[in-house]
N, C-alpha and C positions, 0 to 999 in steps of 0.2 A: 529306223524305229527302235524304242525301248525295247530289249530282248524280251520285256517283263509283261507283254501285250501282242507278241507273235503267233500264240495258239487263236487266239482272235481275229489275224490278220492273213490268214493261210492264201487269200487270194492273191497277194501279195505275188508269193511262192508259183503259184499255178491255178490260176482262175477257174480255169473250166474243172480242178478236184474241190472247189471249195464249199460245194453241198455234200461233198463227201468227207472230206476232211475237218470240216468247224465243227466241235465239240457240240453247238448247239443244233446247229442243223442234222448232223449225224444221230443225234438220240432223236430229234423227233420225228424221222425218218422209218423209225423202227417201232413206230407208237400205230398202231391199229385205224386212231380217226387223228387226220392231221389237218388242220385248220388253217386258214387263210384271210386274215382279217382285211375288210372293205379299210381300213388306215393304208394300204399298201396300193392303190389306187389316187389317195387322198395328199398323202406326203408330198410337198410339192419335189419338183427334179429338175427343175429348171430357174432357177433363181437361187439368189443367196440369200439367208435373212437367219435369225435366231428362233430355231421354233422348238418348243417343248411336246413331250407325251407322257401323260402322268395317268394314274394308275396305283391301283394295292398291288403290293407284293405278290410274286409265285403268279401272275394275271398272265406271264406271255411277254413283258417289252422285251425282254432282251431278245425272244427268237424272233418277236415281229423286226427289231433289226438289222439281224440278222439275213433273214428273207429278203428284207428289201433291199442289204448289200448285194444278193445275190440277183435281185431286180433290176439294180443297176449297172449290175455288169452283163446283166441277160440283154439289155438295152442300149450298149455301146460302150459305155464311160471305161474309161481305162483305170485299170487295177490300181493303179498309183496313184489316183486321185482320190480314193476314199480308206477310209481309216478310223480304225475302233481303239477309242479309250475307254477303259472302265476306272469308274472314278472308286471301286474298291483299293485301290493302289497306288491313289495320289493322295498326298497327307492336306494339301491347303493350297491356297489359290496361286501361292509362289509356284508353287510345282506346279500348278494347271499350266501357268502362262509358259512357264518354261518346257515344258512336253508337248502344250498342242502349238509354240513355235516353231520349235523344232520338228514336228510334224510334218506341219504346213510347208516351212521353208525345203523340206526334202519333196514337195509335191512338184514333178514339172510342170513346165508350162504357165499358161495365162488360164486356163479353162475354169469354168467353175467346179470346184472341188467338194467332199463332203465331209464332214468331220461328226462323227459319231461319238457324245459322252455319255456313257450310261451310267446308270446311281451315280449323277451327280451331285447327292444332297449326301454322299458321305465325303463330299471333299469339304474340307473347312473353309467358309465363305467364297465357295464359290463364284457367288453373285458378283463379288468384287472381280474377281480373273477376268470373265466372261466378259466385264464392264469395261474393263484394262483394254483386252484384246478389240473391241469394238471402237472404244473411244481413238486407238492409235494405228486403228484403220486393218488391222490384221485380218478381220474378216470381211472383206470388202468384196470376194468374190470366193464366198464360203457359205455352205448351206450347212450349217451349225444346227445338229439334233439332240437335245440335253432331255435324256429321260431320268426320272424318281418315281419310289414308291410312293412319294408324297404328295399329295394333290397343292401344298405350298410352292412348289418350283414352278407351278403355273401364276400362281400369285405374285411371286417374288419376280419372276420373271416382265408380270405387267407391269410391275412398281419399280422396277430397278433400270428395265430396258426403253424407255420410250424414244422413241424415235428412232432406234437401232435396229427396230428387230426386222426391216426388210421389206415389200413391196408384196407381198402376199396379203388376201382377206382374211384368210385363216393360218395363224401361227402358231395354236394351243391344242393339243389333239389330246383325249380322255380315252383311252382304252381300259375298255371294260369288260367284266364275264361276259361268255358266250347269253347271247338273247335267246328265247327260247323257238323263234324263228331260226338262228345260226344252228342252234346245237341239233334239230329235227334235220334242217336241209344238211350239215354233217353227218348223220346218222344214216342219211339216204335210206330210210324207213319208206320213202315214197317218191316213186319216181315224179318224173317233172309235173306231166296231166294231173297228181293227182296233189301235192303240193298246190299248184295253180288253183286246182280244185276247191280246197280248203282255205285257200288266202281271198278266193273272189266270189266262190258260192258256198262256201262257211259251212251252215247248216244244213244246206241240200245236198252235200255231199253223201256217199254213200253209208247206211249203217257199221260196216268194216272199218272205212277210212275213219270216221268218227273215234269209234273204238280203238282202234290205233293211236289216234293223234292222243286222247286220254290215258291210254297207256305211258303215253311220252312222257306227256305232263305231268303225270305222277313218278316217273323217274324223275325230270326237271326236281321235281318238289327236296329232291335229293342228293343230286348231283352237282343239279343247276350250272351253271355256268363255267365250271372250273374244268380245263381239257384232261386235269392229270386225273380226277375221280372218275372221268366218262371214261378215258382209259383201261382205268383200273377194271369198272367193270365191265369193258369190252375183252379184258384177258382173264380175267379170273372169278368174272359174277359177282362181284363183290368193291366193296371200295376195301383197302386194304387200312390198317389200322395206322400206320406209318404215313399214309398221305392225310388223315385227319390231323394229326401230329404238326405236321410241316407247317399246315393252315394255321391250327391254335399257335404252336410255335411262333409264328413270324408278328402275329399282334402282342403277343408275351412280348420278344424280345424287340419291337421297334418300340412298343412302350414304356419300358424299361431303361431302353439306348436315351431316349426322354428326359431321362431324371423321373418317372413314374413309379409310384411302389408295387409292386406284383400282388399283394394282397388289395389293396384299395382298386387295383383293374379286377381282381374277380369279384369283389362286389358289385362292384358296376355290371358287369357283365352276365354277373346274376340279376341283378334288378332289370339290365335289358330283358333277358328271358322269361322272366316270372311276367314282366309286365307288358307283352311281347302283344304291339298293333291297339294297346290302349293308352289313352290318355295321359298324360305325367306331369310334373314339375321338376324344379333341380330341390325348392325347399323339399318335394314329397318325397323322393328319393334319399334326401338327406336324412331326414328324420326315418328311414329304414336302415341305414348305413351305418358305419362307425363312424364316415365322415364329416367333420363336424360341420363344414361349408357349405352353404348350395354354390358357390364359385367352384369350389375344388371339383364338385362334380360334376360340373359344366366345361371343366377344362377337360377334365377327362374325357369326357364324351364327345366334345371339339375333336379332342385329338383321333379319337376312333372315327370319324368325320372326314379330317384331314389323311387319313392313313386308306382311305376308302371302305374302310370294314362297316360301316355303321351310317345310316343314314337318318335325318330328323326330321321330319315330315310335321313343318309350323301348321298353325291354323290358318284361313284366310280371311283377310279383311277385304268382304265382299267388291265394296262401290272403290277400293283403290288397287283391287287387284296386289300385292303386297302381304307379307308376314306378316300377322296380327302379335305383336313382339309380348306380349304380357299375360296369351291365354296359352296354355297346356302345348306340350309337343306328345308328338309321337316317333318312338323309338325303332328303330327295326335294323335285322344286319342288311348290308346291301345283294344279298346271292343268297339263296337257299341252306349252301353247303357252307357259305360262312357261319350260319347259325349250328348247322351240326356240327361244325368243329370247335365254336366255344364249347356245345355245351357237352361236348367229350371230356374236355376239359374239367370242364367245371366240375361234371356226375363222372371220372373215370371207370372204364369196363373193359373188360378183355379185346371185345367185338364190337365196336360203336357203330359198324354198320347192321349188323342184325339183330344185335341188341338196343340201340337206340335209335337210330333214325328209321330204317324198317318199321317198328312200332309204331314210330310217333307219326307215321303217313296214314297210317289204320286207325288212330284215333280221330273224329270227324271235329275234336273243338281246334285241335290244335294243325288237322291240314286246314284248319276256314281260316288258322289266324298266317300261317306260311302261305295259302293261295292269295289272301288280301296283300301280303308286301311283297310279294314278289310282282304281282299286279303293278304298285305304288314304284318300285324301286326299278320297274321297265319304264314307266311313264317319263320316272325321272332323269331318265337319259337324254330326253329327248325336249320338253316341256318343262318350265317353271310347275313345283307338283307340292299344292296342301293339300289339307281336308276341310269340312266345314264343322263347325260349332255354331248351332245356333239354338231355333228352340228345340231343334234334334240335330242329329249328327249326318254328315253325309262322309263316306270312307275316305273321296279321294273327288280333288277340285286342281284340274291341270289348264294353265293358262294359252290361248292360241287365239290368233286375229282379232286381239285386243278384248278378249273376254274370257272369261271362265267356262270351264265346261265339266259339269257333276256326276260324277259315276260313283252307283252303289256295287257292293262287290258282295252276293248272295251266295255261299258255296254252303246250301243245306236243302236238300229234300221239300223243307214249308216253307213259304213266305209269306209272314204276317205284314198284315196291310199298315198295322201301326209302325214297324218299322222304315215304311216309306214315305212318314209322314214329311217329312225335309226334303228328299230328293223329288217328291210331288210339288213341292211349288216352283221345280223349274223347267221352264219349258223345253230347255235342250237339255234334260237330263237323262240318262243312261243306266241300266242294272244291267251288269255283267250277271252270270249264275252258271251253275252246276250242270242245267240242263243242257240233251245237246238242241234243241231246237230254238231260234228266233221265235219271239212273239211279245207280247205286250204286258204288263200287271198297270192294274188302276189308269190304262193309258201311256203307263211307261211303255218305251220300247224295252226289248231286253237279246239280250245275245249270247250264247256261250262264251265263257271269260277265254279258254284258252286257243277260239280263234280269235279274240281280239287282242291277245296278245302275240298271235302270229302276226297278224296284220301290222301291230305296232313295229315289230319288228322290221318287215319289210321294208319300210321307211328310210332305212340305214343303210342293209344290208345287202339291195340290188342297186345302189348305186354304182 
């Protein structure tokens, strides 16, 4: 193997030191809450095919990886049949073909083998290598893992590989922040009974556990999903100023690597925050901006899309189930702590955790508007996820056994009946709220939001 990929390949060397000795496994070793994502279960291990895991930046692929290199050799497979390239160090597809041949062809045996490419989208056309190696049969008893920050390599991957990518149902895998199911049951805040407790008798659970679990969820509001913030404040009470940085950093600079202007991404990214879980256009936006386009701003915010930092939440077209393509979006980041770390950016402070995110949990407009998307940007994991426009608004319309199903998201003390004038005309519809008890308004049912965002989570994460 390339001398230039051997810190990577330690198993190689001595299998049984290779959670001790891999750079990545060793640092999160020594990390407080150390995570284990339901993808390492999911990966297939037994077949060959082309399968991708895409993902934003700083999310975990490379030690999810990692891990599972260590999975499969906890499992049998022999050291010399699996093998890590990272595509920071391959210039173009000419090199791909020629490094993961030479790979391969050093692998003994007939067995099926694994070939790990991570940040494959900094190798220059890629797609073409990967397309080479398949068509001239290279991977024919190869279980080929091509991860990016980019949620395109999933794309590029459908459109380029058909027929190639192998005999599995599932070949596209989306690792995402921690749910606020994973990040609780990490935290082990509550043992088994009482987790169980809260996932299946919700509301009846005890006033403690209750108060617990909202405790969480307003860390969530903060940390959200990202291992290295929950970290942070598992060592130091604090999220440190340097791991905000990292996060802003990585959307600066893939948008940038882009061909994007760094001034025209903090507009935007000011206009996401200012206008943060309301209505928009690209014309309205535009005419706020210096930008002269509503394309240009729509490419932009594509691209923040593409990158997983930013999610669009269309309106729905009732009777077709489907994107209503010509009325308003809704803007939102995809994680809590991706929205604090724009807007450290944006507003720089010494102390972005106790100076601004702190703060902005204790203001009651602005937790209604981060509890509503982080609501929206769980669902969307999981379900096709609008909202409605009609002769009122309903927050959040997620599609399942061929219908829509409408939930309002009430995170304040009063609830006016005028504001449920829309989510009243349907009969399977839902108000999440503030409160911790189950019960009813105007006939709605209603349920505390943040066990039904436990529960949503569950869905994934005891598989």
């Amino acid at each position: 193997m390339d001398i230039r990929f051997s810190p990577h390949n330690t198993h190689l060397d001595d299998p049984g030191s290779f959670e001790m000795r891999d750079p990545h496994l060793r640092q999160l070793q020594q990390q407080p809450l150390v995570h284990r994502s339901h993808l390492l279960e999911e990966l297939p291990d037994d077949k060959p095919g082309i399968f991708t895991i895409g993902g934003g930046r700083q999310i975990g692929k490379t030690t999810l990886m990692k891990q599972w290199m260590a999975l499969l050799l906890k499992n049998g497979v022999a050291p010399e049949r699996i093998a890590y390239l990272t595509g920071e160090l391959i210039d173009d597809h000419h090199a791909l073909v020629r490094l993961a041949g030479e790979t391969l062809n050093a692998m003994p045996g007939n067995n099926l083998c694994y070939l790990i490419l991570d940040e494959v989208a900094y190798i220059r056309d890629w797609d073409k290598g990967v397309k080479y190696m398949a068509d001239a049969g290279m991977l024919e008893s190869v279980g080929m893992f091509l991860t990016g920050s980019d949620l395109a390599i999933i794309k590029e991957a459908r459109m380029r590989f058909p027929g190639r990518r192998g005999t599995e149902a599932t070949v596209d895998f989306h690792l995402y922040p921690l749910s606020l199911f994973e990040t609780v049951r990490l935290k082990q805040r509550f043992n088994r009974d009482e987790l169980d407790m809260l996932v299946n008798a919700g509301a009846s659970a005890t006033p403690e556990i209750l108060d617990a679990l909202y405790e969480e969820f307003e860390h969530y509001l903060i940390h959200g999903g990202f291992l290295t913030a929950m970290n942070d404040l598992a060592k130091h009470n604090a999220i440190l100023a340097a791991t905000f940085s990292t996060y802003s950093d990585w959307i600066r600079g893939d948008a940038l690597k882009r061909g994007k202007q760094d001034h025209y991404l903090r507009e935007i990214l000011q206009a996401i925050v200012k206008r943060y879980g309301s209505q928009t256009t690209w014309n309205s936006l535009a005419q706020d901006l210096s930008i002269d386009h509503p394309k240009t701003v729509s490419e932009y915010v594509e691209l923040l899309a593409t990158m997983d930092a930013v999610f669009v939440q269309p309106a729905l077209i009732e009777d077709k189930l489907t994107a209503a393509p010509k009325k308003a979006r809704k803007l939102m980041f995809t994680d809590p702590f991706i929205f604090h770390a724009a807007r450290s950016w944006l507003t720089p402070v010494e102390d972005p955790y106790t100076q601004q995110a702190v703060p902005l949990i204790n203001d009651p407009e602005w937790t209604g508007r981060l509890v509503e998307a982080s609501l929206v940007t769980h669902y969307r994991r999981y379900y096709p996820t609008f909202y409605i426009k009609a002769e009122g608004e309903v927050d959040l319309a997620y599609i399942a056994q061929n219908r829509f199903w409408p939930v309002e998201v009430k995170w304040t003390g009063q609830i006016r009946p005028k504001d449920l004038k829309q989510i009243a005309k349907y009969s399977n519809g839902r108000i999440l709220t503030k409160s911790r008890q189950s019960g009813h308004i105007l006939g709605i049912p209603t349920d505390p939001l943040p066990i039904a965002m436990l529960r949503l989570g569950v869905q994934i994460s005891v598989r």
